[in-house]
C-alpha positions in Angstrom: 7.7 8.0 26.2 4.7 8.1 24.3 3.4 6.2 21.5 0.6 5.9 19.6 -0.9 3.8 16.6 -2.8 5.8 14.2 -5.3 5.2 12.5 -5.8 6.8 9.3 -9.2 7.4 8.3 -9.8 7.5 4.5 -12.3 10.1 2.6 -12.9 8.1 0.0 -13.3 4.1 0.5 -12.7 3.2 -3.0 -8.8 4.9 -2.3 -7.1 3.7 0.5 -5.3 6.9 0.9 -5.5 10.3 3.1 -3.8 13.5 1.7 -4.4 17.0 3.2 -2.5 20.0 3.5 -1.3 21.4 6.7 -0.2 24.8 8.6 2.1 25.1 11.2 2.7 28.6 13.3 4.7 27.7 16.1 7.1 25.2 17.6 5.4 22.1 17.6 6.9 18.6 18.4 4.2 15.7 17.5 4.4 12.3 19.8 6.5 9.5 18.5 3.6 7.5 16.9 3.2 4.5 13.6 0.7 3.3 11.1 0.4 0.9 8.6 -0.1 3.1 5.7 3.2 4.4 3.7 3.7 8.0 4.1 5.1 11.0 2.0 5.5 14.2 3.5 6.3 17.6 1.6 7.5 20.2 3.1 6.1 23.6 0.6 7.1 26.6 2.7 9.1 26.7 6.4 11.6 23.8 7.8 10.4 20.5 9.4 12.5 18.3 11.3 11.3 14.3 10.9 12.6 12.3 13.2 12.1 8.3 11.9 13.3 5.8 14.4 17.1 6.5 15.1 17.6 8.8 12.0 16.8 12.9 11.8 15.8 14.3 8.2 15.7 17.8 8.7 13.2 19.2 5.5 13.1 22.4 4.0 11.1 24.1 0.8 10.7 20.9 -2.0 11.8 18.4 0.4 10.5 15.0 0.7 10.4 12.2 3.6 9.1 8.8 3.1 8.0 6.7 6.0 7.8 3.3 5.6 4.8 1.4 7.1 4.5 0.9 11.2 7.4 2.9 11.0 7.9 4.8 14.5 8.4 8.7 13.8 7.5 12.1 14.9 8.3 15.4 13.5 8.9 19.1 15.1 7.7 22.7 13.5 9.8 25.8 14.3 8.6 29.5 15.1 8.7 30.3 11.7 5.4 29.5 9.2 5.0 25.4 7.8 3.6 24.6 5.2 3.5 21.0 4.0 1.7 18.0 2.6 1.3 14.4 4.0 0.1 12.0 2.2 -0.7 8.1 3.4 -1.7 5.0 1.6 -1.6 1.7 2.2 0.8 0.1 -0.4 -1.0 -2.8 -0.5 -4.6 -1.8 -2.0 -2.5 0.0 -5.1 -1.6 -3.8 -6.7 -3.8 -5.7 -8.7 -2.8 -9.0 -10.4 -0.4 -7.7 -13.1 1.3 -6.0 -10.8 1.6 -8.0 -7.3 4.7 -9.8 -8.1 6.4 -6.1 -7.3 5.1 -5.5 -3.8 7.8 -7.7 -2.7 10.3 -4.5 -3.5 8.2 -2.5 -1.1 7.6 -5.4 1.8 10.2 -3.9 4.0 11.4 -7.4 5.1 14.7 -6.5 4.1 14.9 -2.8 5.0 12.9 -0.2 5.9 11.1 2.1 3.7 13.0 4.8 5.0 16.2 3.5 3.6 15.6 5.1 0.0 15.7 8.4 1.3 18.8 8.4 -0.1 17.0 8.7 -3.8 16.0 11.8 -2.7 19.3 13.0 -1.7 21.0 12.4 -4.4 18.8 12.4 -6.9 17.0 16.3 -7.3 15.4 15.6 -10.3 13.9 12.1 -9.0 12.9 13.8 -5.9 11.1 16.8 -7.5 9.1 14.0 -9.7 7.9 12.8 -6.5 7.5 16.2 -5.3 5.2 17.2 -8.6 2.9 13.9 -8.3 2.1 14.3 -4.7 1.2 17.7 -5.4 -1.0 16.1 -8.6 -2.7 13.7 -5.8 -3.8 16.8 -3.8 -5.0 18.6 -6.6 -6.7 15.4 -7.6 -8.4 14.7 -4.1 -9.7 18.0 -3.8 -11.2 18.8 -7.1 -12.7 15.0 -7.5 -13.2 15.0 -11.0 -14.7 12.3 -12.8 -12.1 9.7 -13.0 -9.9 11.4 -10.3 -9.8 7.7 -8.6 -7.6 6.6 -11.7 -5.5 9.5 -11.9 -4.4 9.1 -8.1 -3.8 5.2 -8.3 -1.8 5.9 -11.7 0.7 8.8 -9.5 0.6 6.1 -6.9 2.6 4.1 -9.0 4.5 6.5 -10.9 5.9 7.7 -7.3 6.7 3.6 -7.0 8.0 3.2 -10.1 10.5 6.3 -9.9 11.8 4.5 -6.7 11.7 0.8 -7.7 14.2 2.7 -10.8 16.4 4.4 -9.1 17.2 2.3 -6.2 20.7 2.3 -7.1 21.7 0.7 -3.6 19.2 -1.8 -4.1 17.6 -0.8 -0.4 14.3 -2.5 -1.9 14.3 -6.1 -2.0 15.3 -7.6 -5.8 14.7 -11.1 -7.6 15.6 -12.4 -11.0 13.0 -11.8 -13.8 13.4 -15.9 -14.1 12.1 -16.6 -10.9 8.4 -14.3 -11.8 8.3 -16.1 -14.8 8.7 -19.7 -12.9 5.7 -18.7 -10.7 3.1 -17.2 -13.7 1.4 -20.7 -14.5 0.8 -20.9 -10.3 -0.4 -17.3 -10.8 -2.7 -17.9 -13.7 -3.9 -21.1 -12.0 -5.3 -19.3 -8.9 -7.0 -16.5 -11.1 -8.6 -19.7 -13.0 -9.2 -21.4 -9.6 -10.2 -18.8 -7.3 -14.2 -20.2 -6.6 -12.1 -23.6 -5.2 -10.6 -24.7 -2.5 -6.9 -24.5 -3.2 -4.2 -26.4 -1.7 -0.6 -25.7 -1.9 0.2 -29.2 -2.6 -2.0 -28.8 -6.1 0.3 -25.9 -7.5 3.6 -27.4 -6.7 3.6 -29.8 -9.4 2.8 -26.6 -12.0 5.6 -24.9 -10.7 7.7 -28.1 -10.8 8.6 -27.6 -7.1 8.9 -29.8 -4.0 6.7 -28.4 -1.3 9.2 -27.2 0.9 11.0 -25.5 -1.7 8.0 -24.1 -3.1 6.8 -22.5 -0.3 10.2 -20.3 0.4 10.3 -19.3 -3.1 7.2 -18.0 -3.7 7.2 -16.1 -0.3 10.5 -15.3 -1.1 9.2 -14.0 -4.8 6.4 -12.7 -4.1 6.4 -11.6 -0.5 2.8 -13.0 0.8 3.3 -16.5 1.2 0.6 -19.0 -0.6 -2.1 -18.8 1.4 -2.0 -15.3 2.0 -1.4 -14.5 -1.5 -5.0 -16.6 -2.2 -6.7 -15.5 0.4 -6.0 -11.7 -1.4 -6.9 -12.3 -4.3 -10.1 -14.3 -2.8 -10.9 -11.0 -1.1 -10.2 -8.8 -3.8 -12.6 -11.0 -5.9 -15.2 -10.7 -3.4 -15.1 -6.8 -3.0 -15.5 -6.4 -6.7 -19.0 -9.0 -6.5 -20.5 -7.2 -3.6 -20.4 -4.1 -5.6 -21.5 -5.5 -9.1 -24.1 -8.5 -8.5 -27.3 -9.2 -6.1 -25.9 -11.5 -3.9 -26.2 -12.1 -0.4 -23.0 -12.7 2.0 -23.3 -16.0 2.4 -23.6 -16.7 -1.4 -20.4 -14.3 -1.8 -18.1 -16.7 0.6 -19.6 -19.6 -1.4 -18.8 -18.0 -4.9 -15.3 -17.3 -3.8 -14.8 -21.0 -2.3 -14.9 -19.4 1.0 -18.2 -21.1 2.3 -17.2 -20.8 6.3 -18.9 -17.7 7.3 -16.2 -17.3 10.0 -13.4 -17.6 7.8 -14.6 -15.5 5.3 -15.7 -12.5 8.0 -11.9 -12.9 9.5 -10.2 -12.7 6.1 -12.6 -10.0 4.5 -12.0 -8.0 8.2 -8.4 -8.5 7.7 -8.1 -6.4 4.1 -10.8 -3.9 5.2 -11.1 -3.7 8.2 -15.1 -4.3 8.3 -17.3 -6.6 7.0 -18.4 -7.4 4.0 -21.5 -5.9 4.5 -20.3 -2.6 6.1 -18.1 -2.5 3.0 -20.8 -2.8 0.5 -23.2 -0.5 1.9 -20.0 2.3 2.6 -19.2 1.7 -1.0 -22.6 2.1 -2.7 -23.0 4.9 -0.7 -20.1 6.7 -1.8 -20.7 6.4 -5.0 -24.2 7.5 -4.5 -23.2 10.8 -3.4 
């Protein structure tokens, strides 16, 4: 059997996201293949049967599939005409820091994405919602209006949100407001802290925390553990100074309290799969255009 990774190749680097519309003619059966992105397909016209892992979805007109991310699937196209949207994002690059103590609900540590297909089952009016916003992202991406960045990353979350709401089987991962609200002075104190060095052992004692204990909830909370959780944010930091201020590389990693070149190359490589100054030149580019 078959398999491939894909990699998803994004129009626009300031959205991590690929949307297009496809046309099927003929019996077609794709190659079990995965990705890390999150996918969304739409079926507008024909039938499609999507096969993800063990389970068979079989979709018709107004249908929708999610697929969680490096989950294995493939899909299969009958005589008759297709017609149907697919629409990939990584999940990741649509939280900012208001919002990253909910990725956890999307982490698939628990279940996979997959599993709240069920929303869409029983839920018609939920799953024509979803239907209406991924239609709204094409529309979007094609047209590129001013602003169209913030209109996709605000359906992005809308299609989120109408999940996170509805999971009445509580398929996504769930933790107590109380427990977010232990961890905000930890949060606050990276954001304040991000140019230094930060240890695990220096927030433990703001969130009134042994170490041990501290580092299971706040994986468990958040769903990055510590370190990755800073080194995010470090990143995210960084991107946002190579596109706004004259600095070289090197002053970048140092601003960011990231002064190994190696370290920062491997973590900056790691969220976008480049470096830092691949990403600045793509990014100025594209906004050039």
């Amino acid at each position: 059997m078959e398999i491939y990774n894909e990699k998803v190749a994004y129009e626009n680097p300031l959205l991590s996201l690929r949307i297009f519309k496809s046309h099927r003619h003929k019996d077609l059966l794709i190659n079990w293949h995965y990705h890390r992105e999150l996918e969304l397909l739409l079926v507008l016209d024909g039938e499609l049967d999507v096969y993800i892992e063990d389970e068979c979805r079989r979709l018709q007109a107004g249908d929708v599939a999610i697929i969680g991310s490096y989950q294995l699937h493939r899909d299969r196209s009958f005589d008759a005409p297709l017609d149907y949207i697919v629409l990939q994002f990584d999940l990741e690059q649509f939280f900012d820091h208001s919002t990253i103590t909910y990725m956890r609900y999307f982490s698939e540590t628990k279940n996979p994405l997959s599993r709240v297909n069920y929303i869409l089952d029983e839920k018609p009016d939920v799953k024509a919602q979803i239907a209406d916003c991924i239609r709204e992202i094409l529309q979007e991406a094609s047209a590129k209006q001013a602003g169209y960045e913030l209109a996709v990353n605000m359906l992005i979350k809308r299609i989120l949100l109408l999940l996170l709401r509805n999971d009445s089987r509580r398929m996504l991962a769930e933790q107590e407001d109380f427990n977010r609200i232990r961890l905000k002075p930890v949060l606050h104190y990276v954001e304040s802290h991000l140019t230094d060095r930060i240890q695990v052992e220096e927030v433990c004692k703001l969130a009134n925390m042994s170490y041990y204990y501290f580092v299971k909830f706040f994986k468990k909370t958040i769903g990055l553990s510590f370190t990755e959780y800073v080194n995010y944010r470090k990143i995210k930091w960084a991107e946002r100074i190579l596109l706004t201020m004259d600095l070289s590389v090197s002053e970048v990693g140092e601003r960011i309290g990231m002064p190994n070149m190696a370290h920062f190359y491997k973590m900056f490589k790691k969220y976008n799969e480049c470096s830092p100054k691949e990403f600045q030149k793509k990014m100025l580019s594209w906004n050039q255009n």
